[in-house]
N, C-alpha and C positions, 0 to 999 in steps of 0.2 A: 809717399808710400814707404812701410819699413823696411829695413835694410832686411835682405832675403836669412832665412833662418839657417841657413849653412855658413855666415860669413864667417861667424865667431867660433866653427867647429876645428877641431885635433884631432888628426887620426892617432890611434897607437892601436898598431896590431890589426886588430881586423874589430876593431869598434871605435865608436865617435864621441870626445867630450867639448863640452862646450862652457866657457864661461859668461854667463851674462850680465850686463849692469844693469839691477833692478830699483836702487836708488843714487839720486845725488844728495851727500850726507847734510843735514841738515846744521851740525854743530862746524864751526870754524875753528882753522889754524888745532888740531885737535893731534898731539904727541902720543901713540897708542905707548910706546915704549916705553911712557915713564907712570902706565898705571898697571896696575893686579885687575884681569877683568874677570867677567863672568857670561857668557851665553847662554840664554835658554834654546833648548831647540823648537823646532815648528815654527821656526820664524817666530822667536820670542823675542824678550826685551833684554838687554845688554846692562851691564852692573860694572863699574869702573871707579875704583880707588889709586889715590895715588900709594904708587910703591916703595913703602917705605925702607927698602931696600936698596935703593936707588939715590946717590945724593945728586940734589937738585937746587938750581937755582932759583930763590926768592924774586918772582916775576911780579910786576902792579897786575893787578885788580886777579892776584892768585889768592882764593883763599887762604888764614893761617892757621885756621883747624881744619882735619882731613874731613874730608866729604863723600860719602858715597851717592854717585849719579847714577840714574838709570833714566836710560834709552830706548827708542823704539831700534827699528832696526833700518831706519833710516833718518837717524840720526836726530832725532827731537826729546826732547828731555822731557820725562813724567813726573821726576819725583828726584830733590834732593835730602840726604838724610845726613845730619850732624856726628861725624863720628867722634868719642868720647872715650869709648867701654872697654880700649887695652889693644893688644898688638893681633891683628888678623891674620890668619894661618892661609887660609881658600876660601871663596865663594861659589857658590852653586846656585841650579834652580831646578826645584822641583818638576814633580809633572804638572801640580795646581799653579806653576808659575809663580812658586813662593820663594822669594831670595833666600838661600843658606850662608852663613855667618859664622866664620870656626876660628874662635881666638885660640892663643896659647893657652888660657887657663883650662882648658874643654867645655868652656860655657858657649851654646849653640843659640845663636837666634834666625826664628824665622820671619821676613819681613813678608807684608803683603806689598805689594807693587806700586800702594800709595805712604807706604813708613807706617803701620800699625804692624807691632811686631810680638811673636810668646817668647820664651828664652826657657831651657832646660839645659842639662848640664850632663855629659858624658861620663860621671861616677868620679870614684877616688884616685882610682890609675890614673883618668887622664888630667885629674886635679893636682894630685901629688908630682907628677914627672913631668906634667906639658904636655902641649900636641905640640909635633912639630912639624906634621904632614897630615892631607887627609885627602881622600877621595869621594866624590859622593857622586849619586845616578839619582834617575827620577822621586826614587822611593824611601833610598837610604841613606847612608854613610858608612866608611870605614878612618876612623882615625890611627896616626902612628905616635906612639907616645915617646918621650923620652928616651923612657928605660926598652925601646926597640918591641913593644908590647902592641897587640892590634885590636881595638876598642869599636865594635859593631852596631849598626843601629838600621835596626831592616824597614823599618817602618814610623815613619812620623808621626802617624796619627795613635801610637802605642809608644814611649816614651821608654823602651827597656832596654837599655844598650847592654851592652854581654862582650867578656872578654873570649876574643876567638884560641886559638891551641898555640902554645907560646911558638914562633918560630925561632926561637935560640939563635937570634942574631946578636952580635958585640960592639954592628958598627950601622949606620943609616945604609940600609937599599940605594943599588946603583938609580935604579928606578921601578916602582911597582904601578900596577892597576887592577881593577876590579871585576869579576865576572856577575855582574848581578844576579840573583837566585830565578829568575824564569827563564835563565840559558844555562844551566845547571844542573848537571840528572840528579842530584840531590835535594835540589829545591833549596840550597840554601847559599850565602852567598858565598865565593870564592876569591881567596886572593894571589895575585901573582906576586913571588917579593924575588928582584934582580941580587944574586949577591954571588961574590966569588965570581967563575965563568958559567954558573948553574943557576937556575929558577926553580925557587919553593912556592907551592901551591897548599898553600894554606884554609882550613877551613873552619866551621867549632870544634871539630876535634882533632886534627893531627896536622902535620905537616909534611909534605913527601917534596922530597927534593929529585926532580926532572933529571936528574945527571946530564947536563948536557955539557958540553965545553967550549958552544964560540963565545960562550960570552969575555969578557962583564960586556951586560945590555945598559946602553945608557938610557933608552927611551924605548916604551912600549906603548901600544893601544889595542885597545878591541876593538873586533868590528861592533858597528851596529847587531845585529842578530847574534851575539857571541859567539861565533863557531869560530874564528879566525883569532889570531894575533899578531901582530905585527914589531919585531922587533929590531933596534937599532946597534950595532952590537961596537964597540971601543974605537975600531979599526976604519968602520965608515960603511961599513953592508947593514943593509936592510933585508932584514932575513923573516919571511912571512909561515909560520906553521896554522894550524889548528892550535886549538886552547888544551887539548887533550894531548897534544905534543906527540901523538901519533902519523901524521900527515907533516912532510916537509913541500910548501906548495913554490915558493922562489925567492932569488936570491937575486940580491940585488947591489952594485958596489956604487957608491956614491960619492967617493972619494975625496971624502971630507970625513977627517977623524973628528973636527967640531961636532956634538951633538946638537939636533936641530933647536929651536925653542919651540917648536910645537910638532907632532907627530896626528895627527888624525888621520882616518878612515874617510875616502870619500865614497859611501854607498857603504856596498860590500865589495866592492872589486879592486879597488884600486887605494894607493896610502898616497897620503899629501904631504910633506915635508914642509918646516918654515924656519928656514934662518934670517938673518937680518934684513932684507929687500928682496931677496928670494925663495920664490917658490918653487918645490918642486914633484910634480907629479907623474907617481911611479905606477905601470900598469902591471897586471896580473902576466905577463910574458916576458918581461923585462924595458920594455918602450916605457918612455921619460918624454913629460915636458916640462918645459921653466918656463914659467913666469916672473919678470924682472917688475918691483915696486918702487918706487921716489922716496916712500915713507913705511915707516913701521905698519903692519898689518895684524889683524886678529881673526884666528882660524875657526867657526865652530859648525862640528860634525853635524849632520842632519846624517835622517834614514836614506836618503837617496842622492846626498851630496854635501857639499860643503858650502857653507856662507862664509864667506873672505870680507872683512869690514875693514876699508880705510879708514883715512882722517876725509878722502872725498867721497868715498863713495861704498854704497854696500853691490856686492856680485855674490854670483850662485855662480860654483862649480859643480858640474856633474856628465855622469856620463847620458849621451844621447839616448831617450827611448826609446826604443824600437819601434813602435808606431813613426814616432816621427820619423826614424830614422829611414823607416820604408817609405814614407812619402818624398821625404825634399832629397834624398842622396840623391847625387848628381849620376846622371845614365842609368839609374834603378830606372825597371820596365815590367816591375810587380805590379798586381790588378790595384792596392790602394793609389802607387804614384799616376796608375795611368788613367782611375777617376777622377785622382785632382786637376789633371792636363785638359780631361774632358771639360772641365768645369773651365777652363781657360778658352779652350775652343768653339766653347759655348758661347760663352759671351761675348768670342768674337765673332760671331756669327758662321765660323766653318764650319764644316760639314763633317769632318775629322772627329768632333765631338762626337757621333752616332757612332762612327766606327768603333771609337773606343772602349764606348758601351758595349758594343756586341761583342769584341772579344774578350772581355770580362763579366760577359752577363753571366754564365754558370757561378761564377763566385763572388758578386756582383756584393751581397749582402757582408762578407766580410769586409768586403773595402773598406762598405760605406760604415763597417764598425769602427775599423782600423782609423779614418778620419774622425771619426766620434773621439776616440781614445787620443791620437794625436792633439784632436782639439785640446784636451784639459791638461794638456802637458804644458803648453807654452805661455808667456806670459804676455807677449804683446799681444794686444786686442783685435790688430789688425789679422794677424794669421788665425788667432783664432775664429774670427767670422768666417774667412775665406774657408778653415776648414771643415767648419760646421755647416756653408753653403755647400761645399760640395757634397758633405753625407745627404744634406738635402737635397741635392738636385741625384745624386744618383740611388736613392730613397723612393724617388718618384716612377722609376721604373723597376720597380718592383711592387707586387700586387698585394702579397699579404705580409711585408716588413712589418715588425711590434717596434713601433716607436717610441717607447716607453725610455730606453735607453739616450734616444739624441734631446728628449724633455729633458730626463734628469741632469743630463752633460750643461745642457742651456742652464737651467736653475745654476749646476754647482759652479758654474764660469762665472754667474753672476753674483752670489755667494763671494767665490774667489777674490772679483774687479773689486769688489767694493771694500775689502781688507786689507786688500795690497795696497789702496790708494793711501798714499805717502803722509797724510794724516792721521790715519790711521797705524800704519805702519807692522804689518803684519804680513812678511812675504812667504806664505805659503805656497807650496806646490800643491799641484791636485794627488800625488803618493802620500806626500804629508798629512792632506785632509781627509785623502779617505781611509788613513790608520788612527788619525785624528778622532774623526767624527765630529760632525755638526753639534751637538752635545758639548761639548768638551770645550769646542771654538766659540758656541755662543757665553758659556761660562768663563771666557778670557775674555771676550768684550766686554762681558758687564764688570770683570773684577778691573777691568782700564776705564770703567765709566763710558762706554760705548752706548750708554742705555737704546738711545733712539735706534742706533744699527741694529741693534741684537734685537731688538722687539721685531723693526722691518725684516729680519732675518725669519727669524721664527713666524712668521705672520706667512713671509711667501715659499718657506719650507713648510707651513703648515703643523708645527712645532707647539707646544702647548705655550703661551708666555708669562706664566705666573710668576717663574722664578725672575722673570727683568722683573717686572713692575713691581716685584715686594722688593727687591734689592735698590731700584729707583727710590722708593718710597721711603726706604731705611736709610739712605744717602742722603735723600733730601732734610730728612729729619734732623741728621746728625748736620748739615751746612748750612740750613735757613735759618736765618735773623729774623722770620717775621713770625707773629702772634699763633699762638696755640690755636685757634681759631680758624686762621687763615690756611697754614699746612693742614691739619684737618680738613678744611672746605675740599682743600686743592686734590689732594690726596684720594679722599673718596671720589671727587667728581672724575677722577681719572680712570680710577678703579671700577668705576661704578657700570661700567656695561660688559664684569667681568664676573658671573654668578659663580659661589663655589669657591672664588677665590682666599686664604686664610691670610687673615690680620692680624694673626697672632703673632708673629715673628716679628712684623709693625711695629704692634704695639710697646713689645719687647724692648725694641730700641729703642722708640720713646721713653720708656721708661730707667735704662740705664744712661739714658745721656739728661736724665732729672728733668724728665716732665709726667709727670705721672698722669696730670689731668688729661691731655693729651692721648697717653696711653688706655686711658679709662674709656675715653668717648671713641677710640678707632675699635676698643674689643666690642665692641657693642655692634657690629658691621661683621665678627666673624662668624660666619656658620657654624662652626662645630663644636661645639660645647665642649668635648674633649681635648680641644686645645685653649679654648676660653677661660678653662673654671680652673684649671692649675696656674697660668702666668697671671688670674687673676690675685689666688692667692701667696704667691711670690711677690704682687706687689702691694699686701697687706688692705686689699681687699676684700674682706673675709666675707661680709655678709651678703656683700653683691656677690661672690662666687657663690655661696648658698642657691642665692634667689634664681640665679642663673642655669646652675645643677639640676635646683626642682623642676623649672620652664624645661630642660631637657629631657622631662624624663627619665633619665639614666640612674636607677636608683645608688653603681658603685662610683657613679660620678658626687651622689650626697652623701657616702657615706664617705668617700675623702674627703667630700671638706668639711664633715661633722666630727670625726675623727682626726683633724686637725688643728678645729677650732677645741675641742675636748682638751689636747693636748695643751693648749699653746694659752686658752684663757682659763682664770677663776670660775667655778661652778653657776655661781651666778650669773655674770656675764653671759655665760655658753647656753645656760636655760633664754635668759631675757631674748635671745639671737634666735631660737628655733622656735620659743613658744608662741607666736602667729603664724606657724606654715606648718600645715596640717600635716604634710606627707613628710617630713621630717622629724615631726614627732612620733606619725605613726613609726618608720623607719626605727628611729632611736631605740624602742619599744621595744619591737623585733629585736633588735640586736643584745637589748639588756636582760632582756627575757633567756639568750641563751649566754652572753659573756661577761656581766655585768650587773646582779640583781639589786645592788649598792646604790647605785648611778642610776636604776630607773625610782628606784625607793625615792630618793632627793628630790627628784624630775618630780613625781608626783607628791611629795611632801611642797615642794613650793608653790607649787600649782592647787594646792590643799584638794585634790581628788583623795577622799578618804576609801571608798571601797577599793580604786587601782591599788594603794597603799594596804587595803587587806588582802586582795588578791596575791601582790606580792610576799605580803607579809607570811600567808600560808604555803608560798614556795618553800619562802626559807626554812620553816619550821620542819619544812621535811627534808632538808638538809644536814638539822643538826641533827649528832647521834644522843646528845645526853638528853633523856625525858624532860628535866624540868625547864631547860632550855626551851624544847619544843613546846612544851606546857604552857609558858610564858610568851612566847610568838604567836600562838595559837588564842591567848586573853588577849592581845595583845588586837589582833585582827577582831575579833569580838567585839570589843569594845568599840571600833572603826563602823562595824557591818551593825550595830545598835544604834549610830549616831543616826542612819538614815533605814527609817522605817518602810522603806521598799524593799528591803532587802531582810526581810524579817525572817524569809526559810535561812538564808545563811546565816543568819544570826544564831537561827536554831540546830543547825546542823554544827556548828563550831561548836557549840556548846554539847549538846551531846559528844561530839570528838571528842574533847575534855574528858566528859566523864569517861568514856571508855578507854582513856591512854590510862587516865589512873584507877580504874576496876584493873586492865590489863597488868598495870603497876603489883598491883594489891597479887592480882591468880600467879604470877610469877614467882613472886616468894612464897606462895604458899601449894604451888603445885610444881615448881621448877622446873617450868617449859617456856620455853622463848612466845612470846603474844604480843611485845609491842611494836605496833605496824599492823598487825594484822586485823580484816573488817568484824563487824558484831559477829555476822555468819560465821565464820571462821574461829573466832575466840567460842563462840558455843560447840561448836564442832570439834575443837580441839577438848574443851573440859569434857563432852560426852564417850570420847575418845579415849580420852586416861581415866574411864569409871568414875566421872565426879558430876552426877548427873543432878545433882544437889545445887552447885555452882551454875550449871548450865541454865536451871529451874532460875537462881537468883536475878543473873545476866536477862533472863525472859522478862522478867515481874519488875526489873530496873529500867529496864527500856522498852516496855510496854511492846513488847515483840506481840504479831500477830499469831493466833492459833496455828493458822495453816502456814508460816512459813517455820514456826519451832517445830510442826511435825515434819514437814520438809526437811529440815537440818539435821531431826534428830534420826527420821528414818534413814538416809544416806550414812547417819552417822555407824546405828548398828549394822547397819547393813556391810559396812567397811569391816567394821571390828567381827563380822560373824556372829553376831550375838542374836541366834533366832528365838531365845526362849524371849530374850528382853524386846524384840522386835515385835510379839506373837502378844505380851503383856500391853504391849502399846496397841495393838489393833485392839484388843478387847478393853481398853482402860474407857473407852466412848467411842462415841460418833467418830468418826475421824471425818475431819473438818477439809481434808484432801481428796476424801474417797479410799479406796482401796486399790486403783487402777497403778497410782504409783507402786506402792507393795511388789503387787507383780514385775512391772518394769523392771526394778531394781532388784528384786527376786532373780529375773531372769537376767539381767546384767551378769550377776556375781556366779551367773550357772547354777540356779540352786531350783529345779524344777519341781520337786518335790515343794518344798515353801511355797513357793509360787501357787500351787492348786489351792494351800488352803486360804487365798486368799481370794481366788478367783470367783471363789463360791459368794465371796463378799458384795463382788463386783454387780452392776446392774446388768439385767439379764441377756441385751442384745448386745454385749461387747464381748460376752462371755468367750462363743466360740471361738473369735478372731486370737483370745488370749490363750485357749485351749489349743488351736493351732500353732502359734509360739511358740510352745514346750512340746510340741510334737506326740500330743494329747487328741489325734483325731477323733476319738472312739468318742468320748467326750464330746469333743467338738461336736459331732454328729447328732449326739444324746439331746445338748443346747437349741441344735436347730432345728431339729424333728420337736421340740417343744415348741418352740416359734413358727412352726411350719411351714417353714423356708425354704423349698425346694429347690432354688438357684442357688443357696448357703451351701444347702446338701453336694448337690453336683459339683461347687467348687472345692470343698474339702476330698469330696471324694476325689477328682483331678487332683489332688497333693498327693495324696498317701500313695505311699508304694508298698502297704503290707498288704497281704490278699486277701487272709481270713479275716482284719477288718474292713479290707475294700467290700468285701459279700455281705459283712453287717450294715454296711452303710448304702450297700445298694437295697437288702433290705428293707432299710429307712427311710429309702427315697421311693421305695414303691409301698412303701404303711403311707409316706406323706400325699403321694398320688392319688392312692384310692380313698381319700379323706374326701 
């Protein structure tokens, strides 16, 4: 049975901390004191160099180049890294669990957790003067330069470091830290700098000095949630404000002028101190405990405690949950402790167990929460069963509890066992994880190569698992020794009962780690053509991307890789590549027709399509402005549109064009009006227009214009210019070949009523009245239809009119047509 979970508890004050041993360290005979380390938190991996600060003695089988090791966190080594690249300032780790790397020259690398690493450089400040300090949090960095300058960098994945507002210091900070920018009512980051007995709070733009006077602070921290600070000041107090130095929260005398070698935060409540073998932990009322060590130790912060790492062993410090703390404190007779007893009484078969229940049935369903929550606090497996039996057994008496809650507890405990397990090496709390998220934890296992865990994770979380199996597959890629062939078979047959899944990122790898062929035959397996058709042309395979774009249908999927291959090959080439695929031609087409009429000209010059080639050809012509240019573009397509005697009207209509650019050439010098562009219609309408009805005549008998549309053009024409006498010469010159019906229309268009009648007379005899109604000619009108003897005519004219003494002539009219 495990030792009971209050063995290893501390009071201070009126709350409980407890430290527990979660591993025994896997590394031997292991000197923390003679390396520069580095902690991730969330129970991350541990980064250890030796400190070259430190003179040491040349021990056998000590390496003679420095080495950076990284750690689980219990103590099994992932990855050794050759150091070479100059003198190291701090190490850090990201939130993605990427080591940070801060030499003195200000060149920053970031390793991934198996030694592939990017490197960038914090600008000229920190080139020119050194770093000779630096801070970093999950997201960013602050470095201190030389010249006492502060060199910022909020973000890794955006590479823009920025000098913050000078703080006009002369000499190095007693000690500073960081207020990262999402605990910051500015949103940006903030810096604390120790100097004289006062603290400057630095930011990109100013600097404002706190006035305060205990200092000089030799040692400061933030809390986790940055609302707190924690500072060590010359004399040996521990003195805890706000970050906003508005709140003095305790003070505390420690009575050691030595400053500690480490200052942390455990949670938010309380500070942890670390000098040489001693630990010491300071509560929020002024209560202290020590912890005495054999050997060197390493402190790092978590959100809800601290991880202490020997040379033997890893432990969590922190303060007791309240759930637990409501169940195991000793003589607590709260309804969660007095469920759990029940569950003891139970299964001893007393009868105490009922009693129990019933004096905590009105509240019966928090208990069984409070055991719920309890459970995912602790780490040994034993209490946790017992405490998850007992939400279960007093679960059972209650009729409508949503167990939805003691499911998901079960899943994330077992989530949890299976991380923590010592091979693994991931001692999470269930606070950790669930600020964590599943999300985030499965993307730490697969970046440690976890693949199998993270898949069965996401499998019994119900999790999507694409992201393991491309990252499995990209891994596998980059460390198999066997045949292009064989990782391909293996690959797919893995993949293959996962629809939907993309290969394009596969592929990708394949192809930068120089297998292309490989890469070829895995994109052929992705679904989605918009990620297929670009990494296929990244890896210079142009015409399979084509074939691949058309197969998708996506037309701006072929016009990027037609517009790429345009680019990047000879004309030739580019034709040879699209002239078998139909929709790529046509596409091309379209495109050159509105951006490019050069490029499809060529297109169909190689392809010897001659009428495309006149079709084109006739664009252009109406492009240029000079005549003879268009003249000759215009022979030019003629010539094309004669080769094939299908096309014998275009032939004839180009040609006609011709003649009338240069008739239009010719009327322009010799009547000085703009005409070329404009259609026959038109050039005749304009000469009758300016009195040159001679010309107009010429243009008729040149292009064998028909009768009725030159009287068409010309009627319209006087009719514009008002010219009735020459309008009246045209009705009587003959037959009109139109009728007379237009006359009127256009008569009556231009308002001219008068004109109109005389031509109405012309007009055939049953349309008369309807025209004599037009012009508001009822009388008429009337006259027309009593000649036609139209007595429904009659009665509708007469229904129009509103004059009276013709309304009575037309009713006359209609009673002559009656009595007919």
């Amino acid at each position: 049975m495990a030792p009971h979970p209050t063995t290893d508890w501390i009071q201070l004050q009126d709350r409980f901390y407890r430290k527990q041993e979660i591993y025994t360290m896997s590394w031997k005979h292991m000197d923390l004191s003679k390396y520069l380390i580095a902690g991730a938190s969330y129970g991350g991996p541990i980064a250890m160099i030796r400190d070259d600060k430190k003179v040491l003695l040349l021990q056998k089988q000590q390496p003679v180049k420095p080495t950076i090791y990284l750690y689980t966190s219990a103590g099994k080594l992932i990855e050794q890294l050759q150091w070479d690249k100059g003198r190291i300032i701090t190490m850090g780790w990201t939130d993605s669990e990427q080591l940070i790397v801060v030499l003195e020259d200000g060149v920053i690398r970031l390793y991934d957790i198996h030694g592939e690493y990017t490197q960038f450089s914090l600008g000229k400040e920190a080139k020119d003067h050194s770093v000779i300090d630096c801070q970093i949090w999950g997201t960013g960095l602050v470095a201190l330069t030389g010249n006492f300058k502060l060199v910022a960098l909020t973000n890794f994945e955006e590479i823009r470091p920025r000098l913050m507002a000078d703080p006009g210091l002369n000499e190095p900070p007693h000690s500073w830290a960081v207020i990262p920018p999402q605990y910051t009512l500015s949103r940006h980051v903030e810096v604390l700098l120790a100097t004289g007995s006062t603290i400057l709070t630095v930011d990109a733009k100013e600097a404002q000095d706190q006035l305060l006077q205990q200092g000089p602070f030799t040692k400061m921290a933030v809390s986790p949630n940055g609302i707190f600070l924690a500072l060590f000041t010359s004399d040996g107090k521990l003195w805890v404000v706000s970050t906003d130095f508005q709140k003095n929260l305790s003070e505390f005398a420690t009575k050691s002028q030595v400053p500690p070698q480490q200052l942390v935060w455990c949670g938010t409540d309380s500070v942890v101190l670390y000098w040489d073998k001693i630990v010491l932990m300071v509560g929020p009322f002024g209560d202290w405990i020590k912890y005495s060590y054999d050997d060197s130790i390493y402190l790092i912060p978590e959100v809800d405690g601290v991880r202490v790492i020997s040379s033997d062993k890893c432990e969590f410090l922190q303060k007791v949950p309240n759930a637990t703390e409501e169940i195991f404190k000793i003589g607590n007779t709260v309804p969660p402790a007095i469920l759990f007893d029940a569950l003891d009484h139970f299964e001893k078969g007393s009868p105490k167990a009922d009693e129990n229940i019933r004096i905590i049935r009105p509240v019966l369903a928090d208990a069984v929460d409070t055991c719920i929550e309890a459970a995912g606090h602790e780490f040994n497996q034993y209490w946790q069963r017992a405490l998850l039996k007992a939400a279960a057994f007093g679960k059972a008496f209650l009729e409508s509890y949503n167990a939805d809650r003691f499911v998901s507890m079960c899943q994330t405990l077992r989530v949890l066992n299976s991380v923590r397990y010592y091979e693994i090496g991931i001692p999470i709390t269930y606070a950790q994880y669930s600020k964590l998220t599943p999300d985030v934890l499965i993307d730490r296992l697969i970046n440690r190569h976890h693949h199998l865990l993270a898949l069965r994770v996401c499998e019994y979380l119900k999790m999507r698992t694409d992201r393991v199996l491309i990252h499995w597959a990209c891994e596998k890629i980059k460390k198999s020794t066997d045949d292009e062939e064989t990782i391909c078979r293996m690959i797919v047959d893995k993949l293959a009962n996962k629809p939907g899944l993309s290969y394009a990122e596969i592929a990708k790898t394949a192809y930068n780690v120089g297998q292309p062929k490989l890469a070829t035959r895995l994109l052929d397996y992705e679904p989605r053509a918009a990620d297929q058709v670009p990494l296929l042309m990244s890896m210079q395979e142009d015409e399979l991307a084509l074939i691949k774009a058309i197969e998708s249908g996506d037309t701006d999927l072929v016009y990027l890789v037609m517009l790429h291959l345009k680019r990047k090959l000879p004309l030739g080439e580019f034709f040879r590549i699209i002239n078998n695929k139909l929709m790529a031609c046509n596409l091309l087409e379209v495109y050159c027709k509105e951006q490019d009429l050069k490029l499809l000209t060529d297109f169909y010059y190689q392809d010897d399509k001659r009428v495309e080639m006149a079709n084109i050809t006739i664009l252009e012509s109406y492009e240029k402005k000079d005549l003879e240019s268009k003249i000759n573009k215009l022979k030019v397509a003629l010539k094309w549109y004669q080769d094939d005697k299908e096309h014998a009207f275009e032939a004839k209509a180009i040609d006609e064009n011709i003649k009338l650019l240069q008739a239009q050439s010719q009327l322009e010098k010799d009547l000085n009006l703009p005409l070329i562009g404009l259609s026959l219609s038109e050039t005749i309408h304009k000469c009758i227009t300016s009195n040159n009805s001679g010309k107009a005549n010429k243009l008729k008998s040149d292009f064998k214009i028909p009768d009725k549309r030159f009287w068409w053009i010309k009627l319209k024409a006087l009719v514009e210019m008002r010219d009735w006498d020459e309008l009246d010469k045209l009705a009587k010159s003959k037959k009109s070949p139109i009728g007379y019906e237009p006359f009127v229309e256009e008569c009556i268009k231009a308002v001219q009523h008068r004109e109109a009648t005389k031509y109405i007379q012309k007009c055939n005899p049953t349309v008369r009245p309807g025209l004599f109604i037009k012009i508001g000619d009822f009388k008429s009108a009337g006259l027309e239809a009593l000649a036609l003897k139209d007595i429904q005519l009659l009665s509708e004219i007469r229904s129009k009119c509103n004059n009276h003494i013709i309304a009575q002539e037309l009713d006359s009219y209609i009673a002559k047509a009656s009595s007919r």
